[in-house]
C-alpha positions, 0 to 999 in steps of 0.5 A, a space after each residue: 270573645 275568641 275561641 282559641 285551639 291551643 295545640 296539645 298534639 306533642 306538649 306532652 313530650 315537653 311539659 316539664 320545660 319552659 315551652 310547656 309552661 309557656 303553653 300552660 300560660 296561654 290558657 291561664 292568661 286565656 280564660 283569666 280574661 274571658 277567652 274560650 280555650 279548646 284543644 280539639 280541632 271541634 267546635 272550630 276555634 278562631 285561631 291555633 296556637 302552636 308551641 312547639 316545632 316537632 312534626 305533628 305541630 308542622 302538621 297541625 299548621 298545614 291543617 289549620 290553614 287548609 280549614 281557614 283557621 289563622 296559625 299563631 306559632 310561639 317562636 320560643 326556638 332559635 338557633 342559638 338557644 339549641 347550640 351547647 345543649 344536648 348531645 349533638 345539638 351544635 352539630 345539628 344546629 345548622 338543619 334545626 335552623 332549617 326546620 325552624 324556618 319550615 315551620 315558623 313559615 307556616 304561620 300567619 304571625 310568630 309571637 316570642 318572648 322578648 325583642 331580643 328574639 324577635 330580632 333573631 328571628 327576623 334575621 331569619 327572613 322569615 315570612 310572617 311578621 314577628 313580634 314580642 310578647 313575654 311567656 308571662 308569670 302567674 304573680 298571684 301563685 307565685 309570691 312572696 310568702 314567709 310561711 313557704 321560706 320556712 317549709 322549705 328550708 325545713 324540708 331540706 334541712 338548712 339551719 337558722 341563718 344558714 345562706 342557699 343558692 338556687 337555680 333551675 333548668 336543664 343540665 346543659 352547657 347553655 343553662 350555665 351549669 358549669 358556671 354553677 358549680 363552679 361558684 359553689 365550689 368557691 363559696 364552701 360555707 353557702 348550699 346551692 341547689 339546682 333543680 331540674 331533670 334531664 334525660 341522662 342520655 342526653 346529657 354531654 359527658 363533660 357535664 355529667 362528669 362536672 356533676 359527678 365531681 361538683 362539691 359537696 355544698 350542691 346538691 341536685 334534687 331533681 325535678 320539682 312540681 311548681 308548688 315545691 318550686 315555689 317554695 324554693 324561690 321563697 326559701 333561697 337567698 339568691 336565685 342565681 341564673 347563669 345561662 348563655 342564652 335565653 329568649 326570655 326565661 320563665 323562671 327568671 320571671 317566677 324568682 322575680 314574682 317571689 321576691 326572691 333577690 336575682 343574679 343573672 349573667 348580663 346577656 342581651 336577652 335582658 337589655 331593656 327591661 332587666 337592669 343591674 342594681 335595679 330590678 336584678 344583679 347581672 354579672 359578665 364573666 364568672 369572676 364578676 358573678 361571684 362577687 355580685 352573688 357575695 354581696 347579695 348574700 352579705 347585703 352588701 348590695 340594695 336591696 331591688 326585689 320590690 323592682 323585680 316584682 313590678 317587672 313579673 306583674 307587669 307580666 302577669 297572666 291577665 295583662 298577657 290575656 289582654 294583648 293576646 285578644 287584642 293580638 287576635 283582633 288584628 289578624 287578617 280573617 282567612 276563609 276556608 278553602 274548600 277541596 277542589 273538587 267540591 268547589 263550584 264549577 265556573 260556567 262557560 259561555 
């Protein structure tokens, strides 16, 4: 069996996001199928993931190729998904576009979550071969579960009967936020819940002013651990994603995994294995979301959650440990390349 680094060297400063998940994934999905996960440079491992792109992970990279060890990089960035983010982010997009390629550059392959942005990436030029493999979902902790609906619904005081609407994300333009207040401001009699946390110096003003007025139906809780998640999924009615940009989404996967009715906004990231009216409801434009997001919440619309599931199971973490070793098995074996000065001497007629 493999040993595999996975880098932990700037995770920490992103933990509570999708690429710290994804990284808390490759270990599950690693050990599940009987991998060796290590996250120290001794004893040296057969290859090193890399999740995020700050300076250390870059220097991380140029380590692990001088020490002969193949560089797999998670390509959970592109461009597109850093634009309509943070203060700042569309004017910096254009120079993170050049740091992406600086780091991607430095693998021997780049993994990332779907065809959809594998096919950005490859817009890129980049060297190394890119190819799709879904972040994947614990299925066995994420799961349907009535007892959870009810200590959910308990905890945040909702009546017998009464309609919730969840999200889940960063407060960012991209993530939809606005589209989400928006329709909660037009469904009085239903209670949306965002949940997520962002740094407020992060946040553009013109979101934190749409927060500051949204209605009084949505409310903002804050950061949740994954079992408090969970219990929302099971909780909600409607788990309603309206993000512009996406190169999977981990927590579209988890709602699924719960059983938990899906909206999504109908964005090319989804084409191929998310369909409206089968396993999910997608809408185009905010007026079409609100219509779908009614007909679900009125049961007006089928019934799809048991498609949706199958969608997260064929995600599930050992199916994801599988394709990862055999992944491994395919990479070309790099030896290490000693210091020139401890390299042998050619000798000389």
């Amino acid at each position: 069996m493999f040993r595999v680094h996975i880098y932990t060297g700037s995770l920490a400063l992103v933990g509570k996001s999708g690429v710290g998940q994804a990284a808390n994934h490759q270990h599950a999905a690693l050990e599940q199928t009987g991998a060796s996960v290590v996250t120290r440079w001794q004893p040296r491992s057969d290859v090193i993931h890399l999740n995020t792109v700050l300076p250390c992970s870059l220097g991380a990279a140029r380590r692990a190729r001088r020490e002969g060890i193949p560089v797999i990089w998670y390509g959970h960035s592109t461009e597109a998904d850093f634009r309509h983010s943070f203060v700042g982010s569309d004017l910096l997009a254009p120079l993170f576009k050049r740091w992406l390629c600086l780091c991607y550059n430095q693998a021997d392959l780049i993994l990332t979550p779907t065809p959809y942005s594998a096919a950005i990436l490859r817009s890129y030029g980049l060297r190394p071969p890119v190819m799709p493999l879904s972040n994947g979902v614990d299925t066995g902790f994420f799961a349907p579960d009535a007892a959870r609906r009810a200590a959910f619904r308990k905890a945040y005081g909702l009546a017998e009967g009464e309609k919730v609407v969840i999200s889940v994300g960063h407060f960012m333009e991209r993530k939809g936020i606005l589209d989400f207040i928006a329709l909660a401001r037009s469904l009085p009699q239903v209670r949306f819940f965002w949940f997520g946390h962002t740094d407020p110096a992060l946040v553009p003003r013109a979101i934190r002013k749409a927060m500051a007025a949204a209605p009084s139906n949505l409310t903002f809780p804050g950061f949740l651990s994954q079992s408090e998640l969970r219990d929302a999924y099971c909780g909600a009615d409607v788990f309603l994603f309206c993000s512009h940009e996406e190169t999977e989404g981990i927590v579209v996967l988890e709602a699924l995994a719960c059983g938990t009715p899906t909206l999504v906004r109908d964005i090319p990231v989804y084409d191929g294995w998310l369909i409206d009216g089968v396993n999910v409801y997608k809408g185009r434009d905010l007026q079409e979301l609100r219509t779908k997001l009614a007909g679900i919440l009125q049961h007006r619309l089928p019934d799809v959650t048991a498609a949706g599931r199958q969608v997260a199971l064929a995600r599930s973490l050992p199916n994801i440990g599988r394709a990862l070793q055999q992944i491994y098995a395919g990479l070309p074996a790099r030896s290490k390349q000693l210091p020139a000065s401890l390299r042998p001497r050619r000798r000389t007629a």
